[in-house]
C-alpha positions as CSV (number, residue, x, y, z in Angstrom):
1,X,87.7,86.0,88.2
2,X,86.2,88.4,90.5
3,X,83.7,90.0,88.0
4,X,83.0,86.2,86.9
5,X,82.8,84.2,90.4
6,X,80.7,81.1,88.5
7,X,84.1,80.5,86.0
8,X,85.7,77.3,86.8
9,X,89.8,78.3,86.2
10,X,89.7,76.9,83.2
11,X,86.8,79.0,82.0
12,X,88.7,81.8,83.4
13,X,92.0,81.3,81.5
14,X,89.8,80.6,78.4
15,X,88.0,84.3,78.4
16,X,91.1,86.3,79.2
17,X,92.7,84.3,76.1
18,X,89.7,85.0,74.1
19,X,89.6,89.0,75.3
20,X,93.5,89.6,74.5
21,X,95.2,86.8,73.6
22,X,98.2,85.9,75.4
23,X,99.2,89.7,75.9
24,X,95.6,89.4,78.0
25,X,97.4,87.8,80.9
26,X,100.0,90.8,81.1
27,X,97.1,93.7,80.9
28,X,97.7,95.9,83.5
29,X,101.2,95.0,84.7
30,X,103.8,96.7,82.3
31,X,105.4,98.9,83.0
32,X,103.1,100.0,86.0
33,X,103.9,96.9,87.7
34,X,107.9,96.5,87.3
35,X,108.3,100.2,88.2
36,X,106.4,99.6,91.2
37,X,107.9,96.6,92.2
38,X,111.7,97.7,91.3
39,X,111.4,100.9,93.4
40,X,110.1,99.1,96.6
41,X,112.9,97.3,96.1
42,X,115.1,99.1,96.1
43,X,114.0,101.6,99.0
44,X,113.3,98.1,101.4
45,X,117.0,96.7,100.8
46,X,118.6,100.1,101.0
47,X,117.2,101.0,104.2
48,X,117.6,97.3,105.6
49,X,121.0,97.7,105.1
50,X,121.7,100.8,106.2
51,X,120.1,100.2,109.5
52,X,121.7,96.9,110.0
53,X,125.5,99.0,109.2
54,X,124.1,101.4,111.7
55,X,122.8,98.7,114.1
56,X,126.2,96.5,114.0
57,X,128.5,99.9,114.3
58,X,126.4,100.7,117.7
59,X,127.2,97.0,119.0
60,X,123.8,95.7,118.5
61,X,123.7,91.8,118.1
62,X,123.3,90.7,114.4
63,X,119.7,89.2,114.9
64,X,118.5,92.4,116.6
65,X,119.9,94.4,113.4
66,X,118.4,92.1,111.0
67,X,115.0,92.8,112.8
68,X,115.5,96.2,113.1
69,X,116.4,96.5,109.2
70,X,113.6,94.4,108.2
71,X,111.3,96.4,110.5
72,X,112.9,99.7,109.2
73,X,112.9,98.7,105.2
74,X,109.2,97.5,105.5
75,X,107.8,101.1,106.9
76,X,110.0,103.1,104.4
77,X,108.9,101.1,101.7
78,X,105.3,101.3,102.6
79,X,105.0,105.1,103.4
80,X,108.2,106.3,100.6
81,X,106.8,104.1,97.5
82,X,102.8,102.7,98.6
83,X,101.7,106.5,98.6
84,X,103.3,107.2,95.5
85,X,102.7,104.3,92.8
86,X,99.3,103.0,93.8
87,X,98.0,106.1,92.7
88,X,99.5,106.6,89.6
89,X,98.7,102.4,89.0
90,X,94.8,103.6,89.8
91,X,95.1,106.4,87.7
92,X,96.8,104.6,84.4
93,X,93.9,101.5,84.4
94,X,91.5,104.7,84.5
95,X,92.3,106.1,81.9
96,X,94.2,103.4,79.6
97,X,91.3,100.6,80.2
């Protein structure tokens, strides 16, 4: 809807159908997207957890562990997985329009 600001939704929903058909509304998200999304995943509950083990075996209060895993999992996924997939997402739109 960016490109076409003056689209109502309707309108909207009506072009992309017209453009691709129902495989129009998925365009750009498999398998880019689920690989994406499945690796931050998986990095943000791996490291909450292990911080929170860590956290509880050092006497640290269950609510302060939670934070600090939460904390923890959000900077290792942005700086282990945002660096590496956005790119590669950028790069397969380019040249797969």
């Amino acid at each position: 809807m960016a490109a076409n600001r003056s689209q109502k939704m309707v309108q909207a929903l009506r072009t992309i159908y017209s453009r691709g058909g129902a495989v129009g509304f998925y365009q750009g998200l498999i398998p880019w997207a689920w690989i994406e999304a499945s690796t931050k995943g998986a990095v943000l509950l791996f490291t909450a957890a292990e911080v929170e083990k860590v956290a509880a075996s050092m006497g640290v209060s269950q609510g302060t562990g939670g934070l600090l895993g939460g904390i923890s999992g959000g900077v290792a996924q942005a700086y282990a997985t945002m660096g590496t997939f956005s790119p590669l997402h950028f790069a397969h739109r380019i040249w797969n329009p």
